[in-house]
N, C-alpha and C positions, 0 to 999 in steps of 0.2 A: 572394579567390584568383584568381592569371589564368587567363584562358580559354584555351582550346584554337583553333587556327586553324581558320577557317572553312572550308566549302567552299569561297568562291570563293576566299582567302586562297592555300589548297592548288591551286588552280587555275592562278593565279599563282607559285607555286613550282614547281609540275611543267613547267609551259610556260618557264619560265629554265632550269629543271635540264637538259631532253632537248634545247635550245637549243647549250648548249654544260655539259657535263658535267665536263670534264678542266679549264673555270677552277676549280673548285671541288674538283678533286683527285678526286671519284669515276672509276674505273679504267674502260676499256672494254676490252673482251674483244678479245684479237688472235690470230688463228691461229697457232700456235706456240707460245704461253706459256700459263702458267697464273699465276691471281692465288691466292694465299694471305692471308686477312684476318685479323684478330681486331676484335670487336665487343663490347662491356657495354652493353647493351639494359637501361636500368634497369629493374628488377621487371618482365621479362617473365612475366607470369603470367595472371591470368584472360581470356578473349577478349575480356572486357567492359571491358576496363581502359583499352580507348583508342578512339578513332572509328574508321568506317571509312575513313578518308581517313590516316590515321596509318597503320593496319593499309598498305594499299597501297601508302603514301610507305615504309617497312621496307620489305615486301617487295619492292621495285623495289633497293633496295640493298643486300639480302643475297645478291638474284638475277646481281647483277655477277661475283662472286665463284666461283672453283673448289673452294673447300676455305675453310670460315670455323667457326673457334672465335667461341662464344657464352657472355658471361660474365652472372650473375646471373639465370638464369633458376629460376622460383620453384617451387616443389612442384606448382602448378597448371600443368598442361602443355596445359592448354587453350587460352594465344594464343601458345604456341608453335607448336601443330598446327595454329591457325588462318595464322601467319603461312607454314608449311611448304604450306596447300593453295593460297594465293594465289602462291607462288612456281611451282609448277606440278611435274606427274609427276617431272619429270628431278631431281630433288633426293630425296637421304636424310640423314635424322639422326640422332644417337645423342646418346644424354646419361648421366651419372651419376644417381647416386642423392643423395637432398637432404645436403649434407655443412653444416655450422658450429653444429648446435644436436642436443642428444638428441635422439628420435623419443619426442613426446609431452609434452617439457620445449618453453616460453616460448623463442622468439629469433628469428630473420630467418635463417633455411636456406637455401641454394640448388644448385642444379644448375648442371653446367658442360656444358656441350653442341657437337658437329658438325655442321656442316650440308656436305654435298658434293658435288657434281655425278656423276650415276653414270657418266656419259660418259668423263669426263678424271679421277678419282680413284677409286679401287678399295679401299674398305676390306677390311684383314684380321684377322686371329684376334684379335689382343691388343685389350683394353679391360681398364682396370683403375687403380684409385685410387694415388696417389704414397703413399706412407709412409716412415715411421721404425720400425724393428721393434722390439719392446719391450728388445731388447740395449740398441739405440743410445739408448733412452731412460734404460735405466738407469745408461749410461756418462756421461749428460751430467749425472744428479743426483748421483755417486761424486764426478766432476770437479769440481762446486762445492758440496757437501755442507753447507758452513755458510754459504753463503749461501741457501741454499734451506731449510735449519733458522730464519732467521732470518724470511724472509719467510710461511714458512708457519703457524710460531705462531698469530698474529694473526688469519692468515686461514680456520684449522681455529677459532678461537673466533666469530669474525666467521658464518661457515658453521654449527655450533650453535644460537647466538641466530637463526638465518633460517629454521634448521627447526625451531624450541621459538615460531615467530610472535612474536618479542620484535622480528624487524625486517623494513620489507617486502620490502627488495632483497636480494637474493646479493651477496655481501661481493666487491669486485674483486681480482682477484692479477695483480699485472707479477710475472711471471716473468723470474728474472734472463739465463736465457739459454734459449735453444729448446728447448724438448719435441717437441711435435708442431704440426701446422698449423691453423691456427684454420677452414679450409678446404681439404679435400684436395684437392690436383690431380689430372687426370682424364689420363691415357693412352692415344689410340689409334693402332693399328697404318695408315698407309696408305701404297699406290703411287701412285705416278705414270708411267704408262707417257707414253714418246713416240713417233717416229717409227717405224716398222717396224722390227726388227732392233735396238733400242735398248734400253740397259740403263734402265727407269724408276729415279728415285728412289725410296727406301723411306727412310720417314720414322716414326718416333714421335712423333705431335704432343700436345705435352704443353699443356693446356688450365688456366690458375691465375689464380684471382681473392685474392689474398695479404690479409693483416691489415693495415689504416690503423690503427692505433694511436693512444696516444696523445702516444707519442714517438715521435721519429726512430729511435731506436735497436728499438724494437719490429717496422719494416717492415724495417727492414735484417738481423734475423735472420732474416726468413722466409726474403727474398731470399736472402739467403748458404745457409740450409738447402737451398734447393732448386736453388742450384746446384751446394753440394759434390752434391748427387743426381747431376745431369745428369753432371760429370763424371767422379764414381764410374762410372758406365755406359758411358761414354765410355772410361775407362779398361781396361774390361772388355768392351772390345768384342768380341770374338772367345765371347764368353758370352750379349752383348745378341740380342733378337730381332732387330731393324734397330740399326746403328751411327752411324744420324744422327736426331738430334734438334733438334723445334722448339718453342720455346716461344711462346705465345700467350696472351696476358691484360693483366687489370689488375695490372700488379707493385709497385702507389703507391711505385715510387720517387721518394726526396725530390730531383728535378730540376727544380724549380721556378723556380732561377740556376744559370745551364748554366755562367757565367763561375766561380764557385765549386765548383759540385760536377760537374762534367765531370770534371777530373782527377781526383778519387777514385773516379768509379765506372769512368773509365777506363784505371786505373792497376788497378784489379780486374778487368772483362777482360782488357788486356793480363797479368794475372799466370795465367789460365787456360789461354790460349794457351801461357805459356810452360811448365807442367804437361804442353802435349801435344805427345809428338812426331807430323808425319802428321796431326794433327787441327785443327780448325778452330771458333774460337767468335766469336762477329760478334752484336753488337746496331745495325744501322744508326740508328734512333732519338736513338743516342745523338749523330749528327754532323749537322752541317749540309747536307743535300743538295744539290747542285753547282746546283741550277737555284733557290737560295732565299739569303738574307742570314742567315737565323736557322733554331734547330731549329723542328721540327715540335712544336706541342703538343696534347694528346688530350682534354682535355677540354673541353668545351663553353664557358666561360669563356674559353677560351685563355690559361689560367695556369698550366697545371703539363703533365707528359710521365711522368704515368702508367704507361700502357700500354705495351707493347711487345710487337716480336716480334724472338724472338732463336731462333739456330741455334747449336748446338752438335754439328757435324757430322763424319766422316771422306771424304766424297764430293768429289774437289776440283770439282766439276762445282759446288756450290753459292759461291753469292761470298763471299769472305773480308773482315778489315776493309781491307784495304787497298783494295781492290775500291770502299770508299763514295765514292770521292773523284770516280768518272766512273760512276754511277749512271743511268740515264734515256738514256746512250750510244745503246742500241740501242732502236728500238721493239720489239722480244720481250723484253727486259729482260737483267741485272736491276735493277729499280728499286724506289722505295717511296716512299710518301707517305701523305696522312690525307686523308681526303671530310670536310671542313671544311663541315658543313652550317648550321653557325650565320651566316657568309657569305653561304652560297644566300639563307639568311630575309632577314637583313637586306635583302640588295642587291633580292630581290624584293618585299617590303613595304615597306621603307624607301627603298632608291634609292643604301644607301652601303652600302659593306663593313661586317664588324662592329668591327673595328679605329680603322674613321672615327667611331666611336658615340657622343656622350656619355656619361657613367658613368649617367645616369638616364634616357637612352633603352638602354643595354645592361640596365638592373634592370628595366624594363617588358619589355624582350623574352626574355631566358632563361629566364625561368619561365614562358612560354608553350608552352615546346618542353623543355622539359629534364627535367621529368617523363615526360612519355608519348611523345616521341621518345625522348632520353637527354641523360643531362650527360655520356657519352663520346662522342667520336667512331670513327669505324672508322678503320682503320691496316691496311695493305697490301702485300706483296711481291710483283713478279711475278716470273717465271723462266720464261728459255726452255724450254720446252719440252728433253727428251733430246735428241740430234744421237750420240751413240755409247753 
């Protein structure tokens, strides 16, 4: 099994990183704007689960950030709270309750979580899990009836034989089309105030670690499920608590070939936008950012763009997609990018980018850090600050 980086190793990374920050895409804080992240911290859970030299290399990175969705964090809130006291007083969190497995049944649960500066972000009243109400579940098994007749046979006998111990595992079901979330998304209400006199943003920051499946087709219902959500709400604004909405998470979009699947998943936001009159849906991730050749990719490998964070708003004060093409314009924003920390390692233990790597100097080094750092990277929005 590989090892965890040394003290001095970490030594050497911290003295690159606070050197020059911004080659490596981690954000710095500027007067005026605030950063908005999302982060999957693999199996953040026990405090004992990583060194203390890990614990601080996190917390120096979470600490960047105004307002950061946390995905995968595990029933044990123990090196969450540890990682909440080395970021210091000025930070609050909030998290869900364990969603992807019954309470008391075998599986891998997690929590979805907030972290946000109390200074420059104000949370408010609303917290509370995304669903499908049992209507909408029943209208989806009316709608395809025989094919859900056809797969469940099997599977209600498969489920029998596992409780009568004739088999050891629970029988798998693909489901032909969406019931409910394999992981609920997590909901919270916040402001953003700016300048004096200024109207803050108020935001619903919708917090989702979605299903990797085993097909393609399996990650693309979540996604679609929990879009038609967003713009359900969107369309009911004048009902909604806040009318702008952000999303935040692992979405395993299958964007792995931007030249192939861009245009479908772009041709599905553009069909959102066109749903809304006055309103505004924008995934920047999905475009090449004006100061780059190529998209940004999120996870640790640098093979696939996972993650994302997408708005689905009414505020024209937030950027729209046309908005992506001059990104980074202003130093208060808005802009966006990914803390591409597999980079930092390389260039600081190794001497090259990771991009420069062999395929078997790249296999010695990710599972050094991809466990107890993460195999995701952080991803980033900032945004001026209010002005009216």
């Amino acid at each position: 099994m590989a090892t965890q980086f040394t003290s001095a190793e970490w030594d050497r990374i911290n003295a690159r990183l606070e050197a020059d920050p911004e080659r490596y895409g981690l954000p710095q804080r500027e007067y005026g704007s605030v950063l908005l992240g999302s982060f999957n911290i693999r199996k953040l859970g026990s405090s004992r689960s990583r060194s203390p030299d890990t614990w601080e290399f996190l917390a120096n990175v979470c600490r960047s950030f105004d307002l950061l969705g946390v995905q995968e964090i595990m029933d044990d809130l123990s090196g969450l709270r540890r990682l909440m006291s080395l970021m210091g007083p000025e930070f609050g969190m909030v998290v869900s309750d364990q969603t992807g497995v019954f309470p008391g049944e075998r599986g891998v649960g997690e929590r979805l979580g907030f972290i946000y500066r109390w200074n420059t972000v104000e949370r408010m009243e609303v917290a509370s899990d995304v669903t499908y109400d049992r209507s909408k579940v029943i209208d989806s098994i009316a709608s395809d009836y025989e094919t859900f007749t056809t797969v469940m046979a099997p599977y209600a006998r498969g489920l029998a034989s596992y409780r009568a111990g004739q088999r050891k595992t629970r029988p798998r079901l693909d489901l032909p089309v969406f019931l409910s979330f394999i992981r609920q998304p997590f909901c919270v209400a916040f402001r953003i105030p700016g300048h004096p006199g200024t109207t803050p943003y108020e935001i619903m920051a919708v917090n989702a670690h979605l299903y990797f499946g085993n097909y393609i087709s399996d990650r693309r219902q979540e996604f679609n499920a929990l879009a038609d959500w967003l713009m359900s709400r969107l369309k009911t604004n004048s009902r909604a608590y806040y009318p702008n909405f952000m999303l935040f998470g692992d979405l395993n979009l299958d964007y792995d070939d931007p030249a192939r699947d861009r245009r479908r998943i772009e041709d599905r936001i553009k069909s959102f936008n066109g749903e809304l009159e006055g309103a505004n849906v924008n995934f920047p991730f999905l475009d090449v950012h004006p100061g780059r050749d190529d998209i940004f990719r999120t996870n640790a490998r640098l093979t696939e763009t996972f993650d994302q964070i997408g708005l689905f708003n009414r505020d024209p004060r937030l950027p729209s997609y046309a908005e992506n093409a001059t990104m980074g314009a202003n130093p208060l924003g808005p802009d966006y990018g990914v803390f591409e920390f597999g980079d930092l390692f390389s260039e600081a233990l190794l001497g090259r980018p990771y991009r420069e790597l062999s395929s078997r100097e790249r296999s010695a080094l990710v599972p050094r850090f991809e466990h107890k750092v993460s195999d995701h990277l952080p991803l980033w929005i900032r945004l001026p600050l209010p002005t009216r």
